[in-house]
Every structure is written in structure tokens, then in C-alpha cells.
C-alpha positions in Angstrom: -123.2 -16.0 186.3 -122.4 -17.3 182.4 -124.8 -16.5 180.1 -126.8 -18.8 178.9 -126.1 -20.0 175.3 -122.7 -19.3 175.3 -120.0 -21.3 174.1 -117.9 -21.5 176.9 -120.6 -24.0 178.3 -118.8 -26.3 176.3 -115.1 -26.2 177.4 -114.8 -28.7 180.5 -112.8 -26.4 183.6 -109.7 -28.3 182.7 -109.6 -26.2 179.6 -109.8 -23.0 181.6 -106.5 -21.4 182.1 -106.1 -20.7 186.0 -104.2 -17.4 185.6 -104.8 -15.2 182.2 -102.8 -11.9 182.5 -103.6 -9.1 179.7 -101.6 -6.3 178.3 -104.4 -3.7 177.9 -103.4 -1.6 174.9 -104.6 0.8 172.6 -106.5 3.0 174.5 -105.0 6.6 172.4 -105.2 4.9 169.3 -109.2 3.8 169.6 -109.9 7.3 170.6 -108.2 8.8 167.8 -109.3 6.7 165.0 -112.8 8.0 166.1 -111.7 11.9 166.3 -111.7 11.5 169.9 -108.9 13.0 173.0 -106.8 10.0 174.1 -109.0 10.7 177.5 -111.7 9.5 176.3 -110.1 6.3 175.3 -108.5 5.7 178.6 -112.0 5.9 179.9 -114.0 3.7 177.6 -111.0 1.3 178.7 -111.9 1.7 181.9 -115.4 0.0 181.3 -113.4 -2.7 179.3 -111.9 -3.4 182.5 -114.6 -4.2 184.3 -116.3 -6.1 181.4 -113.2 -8.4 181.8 -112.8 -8.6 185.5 -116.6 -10.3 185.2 -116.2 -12.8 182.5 -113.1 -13.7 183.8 -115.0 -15.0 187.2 -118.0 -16.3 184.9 -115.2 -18.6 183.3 -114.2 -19.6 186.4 -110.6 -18.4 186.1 -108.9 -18.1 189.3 -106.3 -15.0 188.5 -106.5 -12.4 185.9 -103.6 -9.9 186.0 -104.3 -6.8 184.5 -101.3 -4.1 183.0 -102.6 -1.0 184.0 -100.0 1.2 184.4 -95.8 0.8 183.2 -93.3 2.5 185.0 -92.2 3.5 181.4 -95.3 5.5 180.9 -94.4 8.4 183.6 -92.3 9.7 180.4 -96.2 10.1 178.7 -97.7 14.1 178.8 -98.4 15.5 182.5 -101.6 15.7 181.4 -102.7 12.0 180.7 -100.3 10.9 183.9 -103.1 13.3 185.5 -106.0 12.2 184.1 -104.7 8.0 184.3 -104.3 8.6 187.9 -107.5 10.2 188.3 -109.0 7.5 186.3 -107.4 5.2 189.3 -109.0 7.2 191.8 -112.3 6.8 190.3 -112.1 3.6 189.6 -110.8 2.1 193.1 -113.5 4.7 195.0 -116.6 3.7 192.8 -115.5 0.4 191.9 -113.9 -1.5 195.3 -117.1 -1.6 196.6 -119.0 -3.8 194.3 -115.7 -5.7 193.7 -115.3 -6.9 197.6 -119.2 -7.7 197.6 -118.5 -9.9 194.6 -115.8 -11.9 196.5 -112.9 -10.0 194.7 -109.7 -10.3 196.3 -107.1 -7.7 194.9 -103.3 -7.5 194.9 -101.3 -5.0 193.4 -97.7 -5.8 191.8 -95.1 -3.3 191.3 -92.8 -0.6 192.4 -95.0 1.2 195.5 -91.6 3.4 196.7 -92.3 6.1 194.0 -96.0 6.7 194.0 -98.0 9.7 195.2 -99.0 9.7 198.5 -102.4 9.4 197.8 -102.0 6.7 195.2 -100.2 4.6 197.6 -103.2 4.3 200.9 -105.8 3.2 197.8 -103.7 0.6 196.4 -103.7 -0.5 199.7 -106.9 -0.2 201.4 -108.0 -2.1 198.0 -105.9 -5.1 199.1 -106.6 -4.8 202.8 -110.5 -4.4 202.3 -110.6 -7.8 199.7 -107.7 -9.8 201.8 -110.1 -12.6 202.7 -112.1 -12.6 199.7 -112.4 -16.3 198.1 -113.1 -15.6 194.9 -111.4 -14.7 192.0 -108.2 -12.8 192.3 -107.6 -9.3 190.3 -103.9 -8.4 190.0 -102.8 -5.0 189.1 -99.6 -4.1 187.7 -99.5 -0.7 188.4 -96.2 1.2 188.3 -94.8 -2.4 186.9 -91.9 -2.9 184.9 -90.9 -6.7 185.0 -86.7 -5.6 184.9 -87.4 -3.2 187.2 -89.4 -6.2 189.4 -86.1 -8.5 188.8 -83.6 -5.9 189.7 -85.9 -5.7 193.0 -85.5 -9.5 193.9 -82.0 -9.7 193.0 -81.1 -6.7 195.5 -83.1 -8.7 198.2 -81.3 -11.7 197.8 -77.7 -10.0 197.9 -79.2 -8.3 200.5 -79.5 -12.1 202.1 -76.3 -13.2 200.8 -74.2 -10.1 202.2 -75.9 -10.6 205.6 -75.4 -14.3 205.7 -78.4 -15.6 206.1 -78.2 -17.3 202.7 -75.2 -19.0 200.6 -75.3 -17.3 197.0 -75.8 -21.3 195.9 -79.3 -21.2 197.6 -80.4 -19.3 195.5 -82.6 -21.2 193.3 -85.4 -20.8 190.5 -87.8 -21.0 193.5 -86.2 -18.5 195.7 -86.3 -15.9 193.5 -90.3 -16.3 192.6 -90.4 -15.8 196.1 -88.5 -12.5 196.1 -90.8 -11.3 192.8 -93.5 -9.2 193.3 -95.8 -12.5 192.2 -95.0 -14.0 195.2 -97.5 -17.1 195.5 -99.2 -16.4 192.5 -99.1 -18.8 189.5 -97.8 -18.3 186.4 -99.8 -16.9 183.6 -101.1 -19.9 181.8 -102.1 -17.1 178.9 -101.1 -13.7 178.0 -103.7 -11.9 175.9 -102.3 -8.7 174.1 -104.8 -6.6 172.1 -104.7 -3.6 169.6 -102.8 -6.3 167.3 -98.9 -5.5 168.6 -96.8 -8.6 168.9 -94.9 -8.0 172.4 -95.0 -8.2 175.9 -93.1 -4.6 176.3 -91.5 -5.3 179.6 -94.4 -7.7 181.0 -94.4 -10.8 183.7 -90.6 -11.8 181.4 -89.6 -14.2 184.1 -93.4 -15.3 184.8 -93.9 -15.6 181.2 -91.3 -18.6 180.7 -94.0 -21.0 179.6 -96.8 -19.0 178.8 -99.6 -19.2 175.8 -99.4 -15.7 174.3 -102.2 -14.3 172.0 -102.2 -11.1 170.3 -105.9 -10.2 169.3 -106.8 -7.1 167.1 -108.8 -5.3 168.8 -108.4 -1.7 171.1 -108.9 -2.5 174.4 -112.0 -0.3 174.5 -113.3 -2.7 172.3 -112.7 -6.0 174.4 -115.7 -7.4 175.3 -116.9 -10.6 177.1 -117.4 -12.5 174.3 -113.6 -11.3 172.8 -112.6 -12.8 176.6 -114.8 -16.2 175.6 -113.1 -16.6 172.2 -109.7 -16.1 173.1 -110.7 -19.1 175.5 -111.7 -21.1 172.7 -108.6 -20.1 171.1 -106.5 -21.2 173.9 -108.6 -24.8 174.9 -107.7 -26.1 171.3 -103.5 -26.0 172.0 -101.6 -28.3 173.5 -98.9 -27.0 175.9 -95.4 -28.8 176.0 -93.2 -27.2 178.7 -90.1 -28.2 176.8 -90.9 -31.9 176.4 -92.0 -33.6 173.4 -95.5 -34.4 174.2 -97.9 -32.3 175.4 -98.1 -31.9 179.3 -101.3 -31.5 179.5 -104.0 -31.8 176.2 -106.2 -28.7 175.4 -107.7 -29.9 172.5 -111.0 -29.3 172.4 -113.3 -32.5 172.5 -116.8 -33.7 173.2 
């Protein structure tokens, strides 16, 4: 439940984004600014995490994707691939749990034909276990790359095309969300970035088309609830266009 007192009382649910996606970064560099292994950044991220899978259901948002894991970063040191996955592990064993009994429903996005084998049964029995699970929906982009996600689709539907089953002029804007790993998911309405970098490094690109992006300061290991809250604010007081000239729908904040 919300706390009491806190500002987000104030925003009316129109104002809440339905789907806020966030690039989690700067794990390495909080832990080094404090004389600390990158391993124990990766971990103090880890409670960040959950920190922002439980305002995000206070706030009443309906999807929050989370980047956990690029299919660029296999090219980091063997060790912190080792001790990212075990971090997974941990996580998914300790963690699933409390997340189904909370009404969790998880999906994972992103390339599954390269993982270790005993990656791949976790990721799934975490969306198997929470399938039917009404509430809020955690997406994790693990081994995600949003080319590599597009290059996936477009092989699908040549795959289609070559077969017969579809012309190549049915393929439409719509089609190929379907053949995307999002698949019945809504756009972001909000991309949140922190340690203060201004890019989405390979992120939700064809998802992102209309998206509010907002690149925060902080190290992830810092992001709190109430960082989560303000960036809400932050977001409730802009008005989004999609291409037009006046505002599709008004996020100014009001009474």
C-alpha cells in the first residue's frame, strides 16, 4: 500500500503512466566511487530492484519493464557474467515466491536460444508460476538487445512470406509488434534512465517511438521509492503530442 503522506496521493490515475520501463545503470560505478568490488554494486542493485518492483504497484502502474541484462554485456569479465547470473539465481529462488503471493505476473523478453541451461527452466518457471497473476506485470529484459529483438521478428515474418502464408504487403506496423518479443504489451509510456547517461543503448528502439524519456542522476543502487515518486511527478506535469500539434492527452498537473 502507498504510504501515507506522500505526494503521489495527489496525481489523479490518469497521470500514472501504464507501462514505465527502466534502464538500470550504474551498478560498477556506485561501488567504486565508495572503494567497493563492482559485486557489491550489482548486489545493492539488486535491493533497488525490488524497492522499484513495489512502488511501482503502490502507484498503480500496470507494467514496469526492467533491463537487467544486454546481450552486449557477455563481452564483460567471466567473473561478473558469473556472479550477475548468480545474482539471477538468487534472486528468482528467494524472490518468486513473495512476488506470486503479491499478485506478480512475470514475463521475460529477449533472446532465450543462447542461455545456460539452468538460466533457461528459471526464467521460465518464473513466468509459468505468475501466468495468472492479476496484478502488476514485471518484465525482464534479460539477454535483450532491441536489434537483435528486430532482426528476430523480421526473420519470422520472411519466414511467413517465403512459406506463403503472408504477402510481404501484410506486413504492417501491427504485424510486426506482434512478431516482437513485447507481444501484447504496451508501449512504454516512460523510460527512466539513471546514473545520469543520456541513451537508451540498444533498448525497446521500436517500442520507444513515442516514449517520455528521463535521465535521472542517480546509481541505480541508489533509486529509491521516493526517486520512483518524483520521476512521476516529473512525468504528470508534460504533455505528450504523438506527432500532432496539441497534446493527445494533458499531464499537467492540476487540482
Amino acid at each position: 500500500m502507498p504510504r501515507s503522506g506522500s505526494h503521489m496521493t495527489h496525481l489523479s490515475p490518469s497521470r500514472i503512466p501504464s507501462h514505465v520501463a527502466i534502464i538500470m545503470d550504474g551498478n560498477g560505478r556506485w561501488a567504486s566511487a565508495r572503494g567497493l568490488p563492482r559485486a557489491m554494486g550489482h548486489r545493492k542493485g539488486v535491493e533497488a530492484l525490488r524497492e522499484a518492483v513495489r512502488a511501482a504497484s503502490e502507484c498503480g502502474i500496470s507494467y514496469l519493464t526492467l533491463f537487467a541484462f544486454s546481450s552486449e554485456n557477455w563481452s564483460r569479465p567471466e567473473g561478473e557474467i558469473s556472479d550477475l547470473m548468480g545474482l539471477l539465481r538468487t534472486f528468482i529462488r528467494r524472490d518468486l515466491a513473495v512476488l506470486h503471493r503479491e499478485n506478480v505476473r512475470i514475463r521475460v523478453i529477449g533472446d532465450r536460444t543462447t542461455l545456460a541451461s539452468d538460466i533457461l527452466p528459471l526464467l521460465l518457471e518464473a513466468e509459468e508460476t505468475t501466468q495468472d497473476n492479476s496484478g502488476i506485470t514485471l518484465v525482464i529484459a534479460f539477454n535483450y538487445g532491441a536489434r537483435d529483438e528486430i532482426v528476430r521478428a523480421m526473420r519470422r515474418l520472411a519466414g511467413e512470406v517465403a512459406a506463403g502464408r503472408i504477402d510481404p504487403e501484410d506486413i504492417t506496423a501491427g504485424r510486426i509488434e506482434a512478431a516482437l518479443d513485447t507481444a501484447g504489451i504496451p508501449d512504454p509510456d516512460l523510460i527512466i534512465r539513471t546514473s545520469g547517461e543520456e541513451r537508451l543503448s540498444n533498448f525497446l528502439l521500436w517500442q520507444a517511438a513515442y516514449a517520455e524519456l528521463m535521465f535521472i542522476p542517480d546509481f541505480w543502487p541508489d533509486f529509491s521509492r521516493e526517486t520512483f515518486r518524483a520521476a512521476l511527478a516529473r512525468y504528470a506535469g508534460r504533455e505528450r503530442r504523438f506527432g500532432g500539434l496539441q497534446p493527445a492527452t494533458t499531464l499537467a498537473v492540476g487540482s
